[in-house]
Structures are given as C-alpha cells and as structure tokens.
N, CA, C, O and CB atoms as a CASP TS submission, in Angstrom:
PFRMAT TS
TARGET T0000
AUTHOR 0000-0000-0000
METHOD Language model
MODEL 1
PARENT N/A
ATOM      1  N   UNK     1     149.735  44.875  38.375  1.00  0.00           N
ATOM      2  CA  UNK     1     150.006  44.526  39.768  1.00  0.00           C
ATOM      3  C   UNK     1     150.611  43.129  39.838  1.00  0.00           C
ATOM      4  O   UNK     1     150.219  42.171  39.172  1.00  0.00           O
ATOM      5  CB  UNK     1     148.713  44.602  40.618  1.00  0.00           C
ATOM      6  N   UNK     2     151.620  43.119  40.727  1.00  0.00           N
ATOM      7  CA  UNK     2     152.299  41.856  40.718  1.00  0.00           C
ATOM      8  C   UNK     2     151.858  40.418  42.275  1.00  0.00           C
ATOM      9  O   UNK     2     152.133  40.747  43.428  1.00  0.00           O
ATOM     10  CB  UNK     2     154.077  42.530  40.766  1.00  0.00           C
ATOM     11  N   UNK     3     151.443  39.506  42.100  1.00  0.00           N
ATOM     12  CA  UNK     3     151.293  38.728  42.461  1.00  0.00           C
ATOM     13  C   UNK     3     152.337  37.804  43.253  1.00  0.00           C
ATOM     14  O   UNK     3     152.795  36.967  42.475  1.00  0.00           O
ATOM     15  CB  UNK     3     150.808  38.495  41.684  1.00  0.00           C
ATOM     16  N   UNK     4     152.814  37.694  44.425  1.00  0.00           N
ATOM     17  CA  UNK     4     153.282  37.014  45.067  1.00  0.00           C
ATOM     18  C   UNK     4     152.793  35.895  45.919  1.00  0.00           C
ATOM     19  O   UNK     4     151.934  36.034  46.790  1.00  0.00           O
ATOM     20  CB  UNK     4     153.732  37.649  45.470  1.00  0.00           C
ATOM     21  N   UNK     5     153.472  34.621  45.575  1.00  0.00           N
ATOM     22  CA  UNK     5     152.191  33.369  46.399  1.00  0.00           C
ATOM     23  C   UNK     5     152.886  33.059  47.259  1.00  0.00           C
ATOM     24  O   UNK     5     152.357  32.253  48.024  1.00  0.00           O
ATOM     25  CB  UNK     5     151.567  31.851  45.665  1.00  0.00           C
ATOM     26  N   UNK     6     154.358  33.476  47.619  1.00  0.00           N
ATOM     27  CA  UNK     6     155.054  32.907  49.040  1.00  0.00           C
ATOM     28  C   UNK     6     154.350  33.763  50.326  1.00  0.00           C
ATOM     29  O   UNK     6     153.834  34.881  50.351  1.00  0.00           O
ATOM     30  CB  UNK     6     156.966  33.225  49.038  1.00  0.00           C
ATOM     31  N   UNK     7     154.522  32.922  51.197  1.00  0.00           N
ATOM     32  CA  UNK     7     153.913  33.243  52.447  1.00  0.00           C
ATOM     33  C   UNK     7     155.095  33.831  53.117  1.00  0.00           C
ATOM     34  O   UNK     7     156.086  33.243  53.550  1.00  0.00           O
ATOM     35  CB  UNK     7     153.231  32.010  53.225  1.00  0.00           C
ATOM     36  N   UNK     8     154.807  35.132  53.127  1.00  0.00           N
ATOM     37  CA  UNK     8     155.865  35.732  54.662  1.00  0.00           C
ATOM     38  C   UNK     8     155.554  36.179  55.899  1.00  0.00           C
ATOM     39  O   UNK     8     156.318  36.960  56.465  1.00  0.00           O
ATOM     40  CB  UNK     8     156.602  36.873  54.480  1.00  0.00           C
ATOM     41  N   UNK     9     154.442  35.767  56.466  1.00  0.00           N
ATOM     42  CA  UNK     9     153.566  35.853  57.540  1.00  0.00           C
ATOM     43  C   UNK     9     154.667  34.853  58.607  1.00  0.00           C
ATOM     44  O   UNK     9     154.658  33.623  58.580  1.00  0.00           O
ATOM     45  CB  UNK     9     151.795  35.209  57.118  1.00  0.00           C
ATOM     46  N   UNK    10     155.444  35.564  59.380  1.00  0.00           N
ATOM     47  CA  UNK    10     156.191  35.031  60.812  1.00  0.00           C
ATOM     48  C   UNK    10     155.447  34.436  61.486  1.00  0.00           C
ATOM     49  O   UNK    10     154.386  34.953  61.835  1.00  0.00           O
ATOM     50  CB  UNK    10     156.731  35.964  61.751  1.00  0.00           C
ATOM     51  N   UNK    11     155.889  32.855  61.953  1.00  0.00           N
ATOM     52  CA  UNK    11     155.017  32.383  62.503  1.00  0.00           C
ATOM     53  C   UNK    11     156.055  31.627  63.508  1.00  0.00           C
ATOM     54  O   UNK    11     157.202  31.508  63.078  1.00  0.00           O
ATOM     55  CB  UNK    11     153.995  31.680  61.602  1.00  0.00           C
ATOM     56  N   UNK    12     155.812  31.183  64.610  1.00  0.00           N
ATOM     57  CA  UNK    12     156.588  30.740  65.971  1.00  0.00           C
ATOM     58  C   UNK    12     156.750  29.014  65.334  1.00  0.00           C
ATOM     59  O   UNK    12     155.705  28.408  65.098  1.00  0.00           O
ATOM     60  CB  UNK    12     155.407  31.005  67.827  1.00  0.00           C
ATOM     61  N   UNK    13     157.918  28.413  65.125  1.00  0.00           N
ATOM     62  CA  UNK    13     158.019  27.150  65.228  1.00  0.00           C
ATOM     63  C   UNK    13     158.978  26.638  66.449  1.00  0.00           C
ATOM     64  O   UNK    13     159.851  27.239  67.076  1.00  0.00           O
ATOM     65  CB  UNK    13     158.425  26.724  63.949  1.00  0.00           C
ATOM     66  N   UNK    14     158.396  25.055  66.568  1.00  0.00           N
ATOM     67  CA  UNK    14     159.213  24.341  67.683  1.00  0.00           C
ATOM     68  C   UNK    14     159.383  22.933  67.206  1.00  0.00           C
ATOM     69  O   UNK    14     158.914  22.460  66.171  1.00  0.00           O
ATOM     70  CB  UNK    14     158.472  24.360  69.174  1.00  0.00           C
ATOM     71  N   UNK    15     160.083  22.356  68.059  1.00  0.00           N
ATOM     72  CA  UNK    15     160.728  20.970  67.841  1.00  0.00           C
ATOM     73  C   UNK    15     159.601  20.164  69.528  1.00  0.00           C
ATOM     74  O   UNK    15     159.652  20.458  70.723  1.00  0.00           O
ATOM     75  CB  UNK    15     163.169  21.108  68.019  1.00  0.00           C
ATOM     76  N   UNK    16     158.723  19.111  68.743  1.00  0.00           N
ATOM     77  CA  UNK    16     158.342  17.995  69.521  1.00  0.00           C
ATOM     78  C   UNK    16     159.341  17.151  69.831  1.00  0.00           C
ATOM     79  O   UNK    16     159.534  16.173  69.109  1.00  0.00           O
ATOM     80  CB  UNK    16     157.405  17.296  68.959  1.00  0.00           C
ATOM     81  N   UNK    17     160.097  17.379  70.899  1.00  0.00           N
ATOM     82  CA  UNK    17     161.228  16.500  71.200  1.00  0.00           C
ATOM     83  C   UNK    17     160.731  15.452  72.140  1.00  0.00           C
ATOM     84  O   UNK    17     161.667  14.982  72.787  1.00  0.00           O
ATOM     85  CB  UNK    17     162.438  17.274  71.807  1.00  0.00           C
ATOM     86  N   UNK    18     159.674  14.974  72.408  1.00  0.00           N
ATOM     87  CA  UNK    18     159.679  13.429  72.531  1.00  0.00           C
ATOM     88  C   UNK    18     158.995  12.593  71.813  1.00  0.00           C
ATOM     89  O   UNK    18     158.588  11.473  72.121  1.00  0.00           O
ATOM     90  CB  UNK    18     159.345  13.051  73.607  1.00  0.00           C
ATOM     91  N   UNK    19     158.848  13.348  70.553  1.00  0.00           N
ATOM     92  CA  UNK    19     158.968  12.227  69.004  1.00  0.00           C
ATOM     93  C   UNK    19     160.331  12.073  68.250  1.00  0.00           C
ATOM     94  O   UNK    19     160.488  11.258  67.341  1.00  0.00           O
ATOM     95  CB  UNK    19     157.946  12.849  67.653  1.00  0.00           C
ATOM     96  N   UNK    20     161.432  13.035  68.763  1.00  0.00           N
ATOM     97  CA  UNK    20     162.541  13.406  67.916  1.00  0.00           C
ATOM     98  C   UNK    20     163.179  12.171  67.840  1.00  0.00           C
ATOM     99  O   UNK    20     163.164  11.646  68.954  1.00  0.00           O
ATOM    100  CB  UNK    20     163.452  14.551  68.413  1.00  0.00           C
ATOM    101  N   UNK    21     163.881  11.297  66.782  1.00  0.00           N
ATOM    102  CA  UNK    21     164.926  10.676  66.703  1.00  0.00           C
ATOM    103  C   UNK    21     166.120  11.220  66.641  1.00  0.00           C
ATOM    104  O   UNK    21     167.033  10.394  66.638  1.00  0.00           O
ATOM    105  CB  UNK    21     164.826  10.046  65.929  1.00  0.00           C
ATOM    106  N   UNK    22     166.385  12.166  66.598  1.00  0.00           N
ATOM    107  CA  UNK    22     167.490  13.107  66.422  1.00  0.00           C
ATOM    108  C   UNK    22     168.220  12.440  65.399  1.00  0.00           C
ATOM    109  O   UNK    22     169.233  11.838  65.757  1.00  0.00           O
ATOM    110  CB  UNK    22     168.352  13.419  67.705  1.00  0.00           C
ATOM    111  N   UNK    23     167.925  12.430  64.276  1.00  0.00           N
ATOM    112  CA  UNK    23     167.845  12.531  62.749  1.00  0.00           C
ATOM    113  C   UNK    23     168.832  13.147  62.039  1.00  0.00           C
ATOM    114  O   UNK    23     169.658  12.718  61.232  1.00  0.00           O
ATOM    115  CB  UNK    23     166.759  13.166  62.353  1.00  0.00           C
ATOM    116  N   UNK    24     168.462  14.883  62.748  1.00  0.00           N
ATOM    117  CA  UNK    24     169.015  15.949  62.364  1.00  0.00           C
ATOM    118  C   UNK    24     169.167  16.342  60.976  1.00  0.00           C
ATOM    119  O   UNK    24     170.151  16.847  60.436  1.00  0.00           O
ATOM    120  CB  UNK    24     170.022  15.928  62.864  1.00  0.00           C
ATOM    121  N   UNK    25     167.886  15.990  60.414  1.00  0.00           N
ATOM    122  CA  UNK    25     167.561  16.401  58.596  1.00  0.00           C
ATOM    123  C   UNK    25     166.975  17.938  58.685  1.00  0.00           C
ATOM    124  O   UNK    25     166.914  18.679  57.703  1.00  0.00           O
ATOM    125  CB  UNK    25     166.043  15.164  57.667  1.00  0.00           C
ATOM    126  N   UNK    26     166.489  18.360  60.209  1.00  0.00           N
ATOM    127  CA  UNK    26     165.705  19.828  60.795  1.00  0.00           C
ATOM    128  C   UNK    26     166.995  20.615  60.299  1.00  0.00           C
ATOM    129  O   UNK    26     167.003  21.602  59.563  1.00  0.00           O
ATOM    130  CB  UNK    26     165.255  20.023  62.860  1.00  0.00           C
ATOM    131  N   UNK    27     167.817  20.122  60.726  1.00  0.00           N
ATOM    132  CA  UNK    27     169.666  21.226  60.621  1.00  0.00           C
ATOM    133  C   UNK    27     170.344  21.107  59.437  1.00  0.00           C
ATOM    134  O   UNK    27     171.294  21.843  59.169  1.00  0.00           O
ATOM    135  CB  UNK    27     171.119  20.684  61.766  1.00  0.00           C
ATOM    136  N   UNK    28     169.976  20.313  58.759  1.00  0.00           N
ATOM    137  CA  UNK    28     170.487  19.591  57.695  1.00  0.00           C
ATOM    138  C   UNK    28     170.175  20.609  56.379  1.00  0.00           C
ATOM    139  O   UNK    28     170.917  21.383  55.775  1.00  0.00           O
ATOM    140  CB  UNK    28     169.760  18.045  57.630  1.00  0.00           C
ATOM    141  N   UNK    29     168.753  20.265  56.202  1.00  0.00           N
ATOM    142  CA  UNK    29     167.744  21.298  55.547  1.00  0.00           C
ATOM    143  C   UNK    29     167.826  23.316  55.826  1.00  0.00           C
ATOM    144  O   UNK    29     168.122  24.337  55.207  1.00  0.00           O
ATOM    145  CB  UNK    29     166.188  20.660  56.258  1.00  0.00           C
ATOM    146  N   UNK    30     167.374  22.908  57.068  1.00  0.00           N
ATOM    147  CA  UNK    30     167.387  24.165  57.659  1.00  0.00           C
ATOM    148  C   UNK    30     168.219  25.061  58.820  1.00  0.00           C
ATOM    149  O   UNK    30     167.818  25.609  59.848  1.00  0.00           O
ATOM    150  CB  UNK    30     166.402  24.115  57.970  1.00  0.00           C
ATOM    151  N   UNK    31     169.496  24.974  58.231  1.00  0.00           N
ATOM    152  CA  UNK    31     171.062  25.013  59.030  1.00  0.00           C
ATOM    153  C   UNK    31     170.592  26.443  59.711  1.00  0.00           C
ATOM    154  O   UNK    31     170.990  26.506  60.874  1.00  0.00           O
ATOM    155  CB  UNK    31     172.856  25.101  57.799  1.00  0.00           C
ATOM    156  N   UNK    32     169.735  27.785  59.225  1.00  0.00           N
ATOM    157  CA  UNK    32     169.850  28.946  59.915  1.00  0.00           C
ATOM    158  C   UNK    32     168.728  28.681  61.111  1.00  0.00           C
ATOM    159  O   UNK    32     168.689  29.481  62.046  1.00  0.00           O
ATOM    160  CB  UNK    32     169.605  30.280  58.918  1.00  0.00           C
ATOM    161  N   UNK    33     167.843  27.584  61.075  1.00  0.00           N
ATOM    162  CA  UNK    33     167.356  27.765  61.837  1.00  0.00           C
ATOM    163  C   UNK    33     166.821  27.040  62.877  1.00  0.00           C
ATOM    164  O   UNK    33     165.911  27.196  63.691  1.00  0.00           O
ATOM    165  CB  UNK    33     166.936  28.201  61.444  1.00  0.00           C
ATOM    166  N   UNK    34     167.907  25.934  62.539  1.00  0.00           N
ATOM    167  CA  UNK    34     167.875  24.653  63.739  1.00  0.00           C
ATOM    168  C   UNK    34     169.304  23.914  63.634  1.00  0.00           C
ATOM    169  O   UNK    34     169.891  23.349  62.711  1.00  0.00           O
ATOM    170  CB  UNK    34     166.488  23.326  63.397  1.00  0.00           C
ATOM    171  N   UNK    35     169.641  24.197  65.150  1.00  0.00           N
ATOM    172  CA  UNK    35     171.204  23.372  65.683  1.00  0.00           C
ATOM    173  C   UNK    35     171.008  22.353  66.523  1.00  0.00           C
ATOM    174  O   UNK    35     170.027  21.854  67.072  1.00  0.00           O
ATOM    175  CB  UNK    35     172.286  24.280  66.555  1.00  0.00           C
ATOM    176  N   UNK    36     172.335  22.123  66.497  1.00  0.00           N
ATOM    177  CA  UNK    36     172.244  20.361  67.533  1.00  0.00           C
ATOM    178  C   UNK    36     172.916  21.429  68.605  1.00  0.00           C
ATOM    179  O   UNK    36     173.534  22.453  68.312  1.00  0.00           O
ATOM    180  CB  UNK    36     173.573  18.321  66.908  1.00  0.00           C
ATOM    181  N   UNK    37     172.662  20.973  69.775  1.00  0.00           N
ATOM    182  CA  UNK    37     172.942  21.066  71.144  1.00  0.00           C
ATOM    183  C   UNK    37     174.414  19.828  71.544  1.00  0.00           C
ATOM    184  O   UNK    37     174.189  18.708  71.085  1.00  0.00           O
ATOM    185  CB  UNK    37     171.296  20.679  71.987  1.00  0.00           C
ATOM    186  N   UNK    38     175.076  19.892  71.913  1.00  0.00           N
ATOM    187  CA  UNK    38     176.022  18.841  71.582  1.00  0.00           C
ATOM    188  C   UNK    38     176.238  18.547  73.099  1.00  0.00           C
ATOM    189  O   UNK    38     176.695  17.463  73.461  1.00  0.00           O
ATOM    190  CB  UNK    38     177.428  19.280  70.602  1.00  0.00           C
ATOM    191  N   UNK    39     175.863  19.647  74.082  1.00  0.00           N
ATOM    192  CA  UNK    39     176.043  19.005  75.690  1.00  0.00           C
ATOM    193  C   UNK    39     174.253  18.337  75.877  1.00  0.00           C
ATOM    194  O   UNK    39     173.976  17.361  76.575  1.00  0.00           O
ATOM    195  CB  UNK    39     176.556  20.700  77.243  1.00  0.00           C
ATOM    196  N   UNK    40     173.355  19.056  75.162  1.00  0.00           N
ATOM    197  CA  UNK    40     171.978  17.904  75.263  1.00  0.00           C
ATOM    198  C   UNK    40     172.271  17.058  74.949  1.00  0.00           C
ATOM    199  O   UNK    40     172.351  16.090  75.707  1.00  0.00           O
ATOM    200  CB  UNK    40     170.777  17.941  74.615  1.00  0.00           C
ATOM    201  N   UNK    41     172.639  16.994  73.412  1.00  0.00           N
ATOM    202  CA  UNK    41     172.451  15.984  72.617  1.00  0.00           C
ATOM    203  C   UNK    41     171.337  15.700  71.905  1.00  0.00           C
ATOM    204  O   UNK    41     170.822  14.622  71.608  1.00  0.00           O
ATOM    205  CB  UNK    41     172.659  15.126  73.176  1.00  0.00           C
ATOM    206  N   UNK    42     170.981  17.039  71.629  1.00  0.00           N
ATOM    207  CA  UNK    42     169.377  17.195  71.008  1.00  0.00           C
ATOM    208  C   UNK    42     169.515  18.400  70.182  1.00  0.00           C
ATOM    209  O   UNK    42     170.291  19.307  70.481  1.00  0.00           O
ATOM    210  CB  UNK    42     168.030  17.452  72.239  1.00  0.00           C
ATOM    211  N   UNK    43     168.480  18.414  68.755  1.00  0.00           N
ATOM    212  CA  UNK    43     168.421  19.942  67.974  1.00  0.00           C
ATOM    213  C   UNK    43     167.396  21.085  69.127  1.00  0.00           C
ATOM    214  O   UNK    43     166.597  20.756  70.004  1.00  0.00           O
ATOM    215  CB  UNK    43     167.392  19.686  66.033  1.00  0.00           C
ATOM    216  N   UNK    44     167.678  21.989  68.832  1.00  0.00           N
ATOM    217  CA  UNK    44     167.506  22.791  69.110  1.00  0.00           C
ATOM    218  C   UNK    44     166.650  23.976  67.911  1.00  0.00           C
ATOM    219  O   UNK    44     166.903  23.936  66.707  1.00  0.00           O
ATOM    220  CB  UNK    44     168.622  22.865  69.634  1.00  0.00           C
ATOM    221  N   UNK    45     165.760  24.854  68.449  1.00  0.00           N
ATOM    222  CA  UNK    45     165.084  26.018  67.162  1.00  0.00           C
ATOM    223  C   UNK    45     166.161  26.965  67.426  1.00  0.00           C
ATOM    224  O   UNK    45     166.325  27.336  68.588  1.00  0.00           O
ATOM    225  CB  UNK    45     163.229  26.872  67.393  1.00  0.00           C
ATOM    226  N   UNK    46     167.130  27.528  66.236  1.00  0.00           N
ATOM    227  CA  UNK    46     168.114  28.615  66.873  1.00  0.00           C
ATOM    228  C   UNK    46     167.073  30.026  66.737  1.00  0.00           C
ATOM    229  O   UNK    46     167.054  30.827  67.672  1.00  0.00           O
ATOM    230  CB  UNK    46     169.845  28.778  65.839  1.00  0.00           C
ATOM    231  N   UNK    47     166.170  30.265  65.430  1.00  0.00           N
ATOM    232  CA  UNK    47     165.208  31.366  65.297  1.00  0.00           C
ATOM    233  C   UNK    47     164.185  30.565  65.085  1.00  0.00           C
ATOM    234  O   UNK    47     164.063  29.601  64.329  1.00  0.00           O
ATOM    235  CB  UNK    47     165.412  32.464  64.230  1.00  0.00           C
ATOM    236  N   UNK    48     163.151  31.275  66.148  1.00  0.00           N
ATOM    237  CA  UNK    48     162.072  30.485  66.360  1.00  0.00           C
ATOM    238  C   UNK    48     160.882  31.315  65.196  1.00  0.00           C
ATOM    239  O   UNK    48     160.005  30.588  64.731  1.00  0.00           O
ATOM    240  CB  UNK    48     161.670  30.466  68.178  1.00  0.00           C
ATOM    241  N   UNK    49     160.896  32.479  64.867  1.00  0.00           N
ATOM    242  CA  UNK    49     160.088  33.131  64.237  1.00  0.00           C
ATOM    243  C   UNK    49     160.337  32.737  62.873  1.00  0.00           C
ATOM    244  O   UNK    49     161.435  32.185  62.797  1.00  0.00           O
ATOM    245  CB  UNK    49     160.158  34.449  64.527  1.00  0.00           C
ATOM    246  N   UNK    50     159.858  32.796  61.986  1.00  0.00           N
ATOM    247  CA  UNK    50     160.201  31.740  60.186  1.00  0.00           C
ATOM    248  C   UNK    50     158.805  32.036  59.563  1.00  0.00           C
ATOM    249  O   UNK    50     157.751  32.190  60.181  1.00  0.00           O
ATOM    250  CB  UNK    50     160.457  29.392  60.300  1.00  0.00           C
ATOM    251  N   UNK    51     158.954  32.073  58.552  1.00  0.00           N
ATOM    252  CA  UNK    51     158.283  32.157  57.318  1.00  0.00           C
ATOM    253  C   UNK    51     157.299  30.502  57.428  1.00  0.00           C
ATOM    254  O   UNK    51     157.605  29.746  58.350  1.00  0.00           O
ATOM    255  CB  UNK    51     159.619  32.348  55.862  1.00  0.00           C
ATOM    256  N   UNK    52     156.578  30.231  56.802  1.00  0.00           N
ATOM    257  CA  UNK    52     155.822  28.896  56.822  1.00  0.00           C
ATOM    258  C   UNK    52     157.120  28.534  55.328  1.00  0.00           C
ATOM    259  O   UNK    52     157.639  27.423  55.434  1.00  0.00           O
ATOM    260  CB  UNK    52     153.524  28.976  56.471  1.00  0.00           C
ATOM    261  N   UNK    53     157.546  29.294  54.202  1.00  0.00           N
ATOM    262  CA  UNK    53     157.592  28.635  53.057  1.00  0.00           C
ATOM    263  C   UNK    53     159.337  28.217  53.704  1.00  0.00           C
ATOM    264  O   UNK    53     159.731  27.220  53.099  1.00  0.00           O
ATOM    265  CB  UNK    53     157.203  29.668  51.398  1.00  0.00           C
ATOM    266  N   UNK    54     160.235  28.649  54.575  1.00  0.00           N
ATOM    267  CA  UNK    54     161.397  28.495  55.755  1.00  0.00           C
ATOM    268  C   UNK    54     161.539  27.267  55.829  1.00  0.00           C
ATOM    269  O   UNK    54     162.521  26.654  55.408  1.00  0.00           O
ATOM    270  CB  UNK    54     161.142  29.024  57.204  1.00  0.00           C
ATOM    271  N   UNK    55     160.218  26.611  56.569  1.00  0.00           N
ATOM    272  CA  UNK    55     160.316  25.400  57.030  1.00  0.00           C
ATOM    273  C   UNK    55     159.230  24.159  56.806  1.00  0.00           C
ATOM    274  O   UNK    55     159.075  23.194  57.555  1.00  0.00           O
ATOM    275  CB  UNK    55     160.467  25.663  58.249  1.00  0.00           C
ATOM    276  N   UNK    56     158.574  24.425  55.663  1.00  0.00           N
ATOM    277  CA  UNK    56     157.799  23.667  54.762  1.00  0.00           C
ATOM    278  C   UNK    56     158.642  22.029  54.680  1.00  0.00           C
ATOM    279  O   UNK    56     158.383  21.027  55.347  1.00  0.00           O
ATOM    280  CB  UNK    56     157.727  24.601  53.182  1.00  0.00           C
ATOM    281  N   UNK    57     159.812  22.237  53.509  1.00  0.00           N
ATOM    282  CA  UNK    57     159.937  21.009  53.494  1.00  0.00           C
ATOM    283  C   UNK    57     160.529  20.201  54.703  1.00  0.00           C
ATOM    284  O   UNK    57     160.380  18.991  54.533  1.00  0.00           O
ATOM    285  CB  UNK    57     160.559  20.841  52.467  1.00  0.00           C
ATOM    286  N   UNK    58     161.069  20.484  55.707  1.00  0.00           N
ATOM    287  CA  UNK    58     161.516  19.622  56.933  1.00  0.00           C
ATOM    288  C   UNK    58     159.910  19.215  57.634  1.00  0.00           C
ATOM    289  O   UNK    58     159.612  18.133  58.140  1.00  0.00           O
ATOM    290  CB  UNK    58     162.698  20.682  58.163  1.00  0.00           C
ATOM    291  N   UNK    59     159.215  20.164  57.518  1.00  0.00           N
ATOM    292  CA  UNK    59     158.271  19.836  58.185  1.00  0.00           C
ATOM    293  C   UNK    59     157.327  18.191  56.862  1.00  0.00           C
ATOM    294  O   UNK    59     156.862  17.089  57.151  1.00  0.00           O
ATOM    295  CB  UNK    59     157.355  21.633  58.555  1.00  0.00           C
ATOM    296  N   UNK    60     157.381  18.462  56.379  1.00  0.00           N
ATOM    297  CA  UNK    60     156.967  17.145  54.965  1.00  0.00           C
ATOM    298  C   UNK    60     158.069  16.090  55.241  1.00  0.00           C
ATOM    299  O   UNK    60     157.755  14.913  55.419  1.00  0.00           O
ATOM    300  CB  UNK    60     157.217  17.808  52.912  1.00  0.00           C
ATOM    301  N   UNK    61     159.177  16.447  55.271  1.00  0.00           N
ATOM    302  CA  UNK    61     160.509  15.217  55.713  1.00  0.00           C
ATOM    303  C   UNK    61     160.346  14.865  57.101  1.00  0.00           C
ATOM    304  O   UNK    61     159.944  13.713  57.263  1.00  0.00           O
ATOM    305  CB  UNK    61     162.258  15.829  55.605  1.00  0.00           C
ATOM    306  N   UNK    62     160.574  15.631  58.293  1.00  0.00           N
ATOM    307  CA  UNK    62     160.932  14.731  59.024  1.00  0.00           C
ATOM    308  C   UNK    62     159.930  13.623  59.376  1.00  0.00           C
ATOM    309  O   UNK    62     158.718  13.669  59.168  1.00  0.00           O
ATOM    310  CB  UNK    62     161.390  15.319  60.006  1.00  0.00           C
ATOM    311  N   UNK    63     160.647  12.581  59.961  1.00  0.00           N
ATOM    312  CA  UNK    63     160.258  11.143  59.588  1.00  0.00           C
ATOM    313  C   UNK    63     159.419  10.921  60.940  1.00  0.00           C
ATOM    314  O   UNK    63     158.625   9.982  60.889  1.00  0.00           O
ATOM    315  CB  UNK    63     161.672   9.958  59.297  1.00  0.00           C
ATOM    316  N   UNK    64     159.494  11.846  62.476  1.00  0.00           N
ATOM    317  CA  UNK    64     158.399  11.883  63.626  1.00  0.00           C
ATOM    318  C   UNK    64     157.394  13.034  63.204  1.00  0.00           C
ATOM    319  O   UNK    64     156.428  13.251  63.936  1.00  0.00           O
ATOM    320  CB  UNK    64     159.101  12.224  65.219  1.00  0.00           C
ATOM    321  N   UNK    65     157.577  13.757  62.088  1.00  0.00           N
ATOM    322  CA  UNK    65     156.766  15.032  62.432  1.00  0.00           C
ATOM    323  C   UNK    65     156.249  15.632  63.320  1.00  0.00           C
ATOM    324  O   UNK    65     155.063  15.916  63.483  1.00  0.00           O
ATOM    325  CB  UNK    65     156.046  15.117  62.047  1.00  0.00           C
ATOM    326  N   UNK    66     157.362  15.906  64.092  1.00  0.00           N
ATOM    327  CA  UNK    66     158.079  16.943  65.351  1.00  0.00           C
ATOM    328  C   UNK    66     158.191  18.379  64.990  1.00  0.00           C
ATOM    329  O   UNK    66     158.359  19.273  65.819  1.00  0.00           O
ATOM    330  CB  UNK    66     159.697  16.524  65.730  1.00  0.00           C
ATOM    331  N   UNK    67     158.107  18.519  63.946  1.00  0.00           N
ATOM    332  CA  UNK    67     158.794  20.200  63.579  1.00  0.00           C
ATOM    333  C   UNK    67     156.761  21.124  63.257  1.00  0.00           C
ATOM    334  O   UNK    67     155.945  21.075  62.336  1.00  0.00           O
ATOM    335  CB  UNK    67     160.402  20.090  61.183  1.00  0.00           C
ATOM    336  N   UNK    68     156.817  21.854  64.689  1.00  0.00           N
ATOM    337  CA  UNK    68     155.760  22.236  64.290  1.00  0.00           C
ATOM    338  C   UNK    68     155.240  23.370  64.750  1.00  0.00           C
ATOM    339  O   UNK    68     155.670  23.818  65.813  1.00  0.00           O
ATOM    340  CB  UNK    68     155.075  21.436  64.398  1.00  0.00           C
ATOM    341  N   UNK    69     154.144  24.096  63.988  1.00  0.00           N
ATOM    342  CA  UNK    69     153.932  25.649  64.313  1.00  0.00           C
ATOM    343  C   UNK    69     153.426  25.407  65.789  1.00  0.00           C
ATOM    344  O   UNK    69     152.985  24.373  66.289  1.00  0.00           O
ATOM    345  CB  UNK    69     152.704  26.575  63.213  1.00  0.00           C
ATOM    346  N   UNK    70     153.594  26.516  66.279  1.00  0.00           N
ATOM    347  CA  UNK    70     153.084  26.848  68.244  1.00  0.00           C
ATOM    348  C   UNK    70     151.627  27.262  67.815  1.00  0.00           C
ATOM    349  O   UNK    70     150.694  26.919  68.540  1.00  0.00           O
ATOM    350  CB  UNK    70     154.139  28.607  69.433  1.00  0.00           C
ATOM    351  N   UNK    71     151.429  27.865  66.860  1.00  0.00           N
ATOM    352  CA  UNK    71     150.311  28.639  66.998  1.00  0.00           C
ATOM    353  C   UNK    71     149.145  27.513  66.025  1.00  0.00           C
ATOM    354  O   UNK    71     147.966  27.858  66.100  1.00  0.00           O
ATOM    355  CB  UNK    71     150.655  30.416  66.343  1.00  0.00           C
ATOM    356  N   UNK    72     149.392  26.464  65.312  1.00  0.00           N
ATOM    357  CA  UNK    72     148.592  25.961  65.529  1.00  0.00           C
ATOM    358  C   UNK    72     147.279  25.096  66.350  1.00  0.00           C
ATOM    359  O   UNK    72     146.366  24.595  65.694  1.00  0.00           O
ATOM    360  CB  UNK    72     148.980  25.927  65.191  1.00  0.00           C
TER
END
C-alpha cells in the first residue's frame, strides 16, 4: 500500500487586506491563484478553494501574514 503525505483536503483561503502591503509575492509564488486587481490596486484570491500544500509557502513568506484559511 502506498503512502501519500500531501494534503489534498480543499480548503477556502483569503487575503487579510488590511495587513496587505501589496508586496505581491501571493501572485508571484502563486500566479493560479492570486491576481492583482489593477483598478483596486490590490491582490485579489482568483480560486479560493486550494489544497493547504497550494499555498503553504506564501503563507510562511508573506511578510503581514495576510494569506489565510477561512475555516480556521
């Protein structure tokens, strides 16, 4: 039997946008699943549903730690 340790359990993420510096390392990192808004002027979640292992490292990088599960 084979053993898999990635997590694929869909889980709802969002952007704390009044910690955001708008940075944009979220889009950078994770281009399928966060855009800049260019008439806001703010990122945006383009798919909000993601894997935890998706958006692991932005969530360890960004520098407000803004990028975060809903359902926690």
């Amino acid at each position: 039997m084979s053993t898999n340790n990635a997590d694929t359990t869909l889980r709802e993420v969002a952007i704390e946008l009044g910690d955001c510096r708008s940075c944009r390392g979220c889009i950078d990192l994770n281009p399928d699943v966060f855009e800049w808004d260019e008439v806001l002027d703010m990122p945006f979640v383009n798919r909000s549903e993601v894997s935890e292992d998706e958006v692991q490292d932005i969530m360890n990088c960004c520098p407000e730690g803004c990028i975060v599960f809903v359902d926690d």
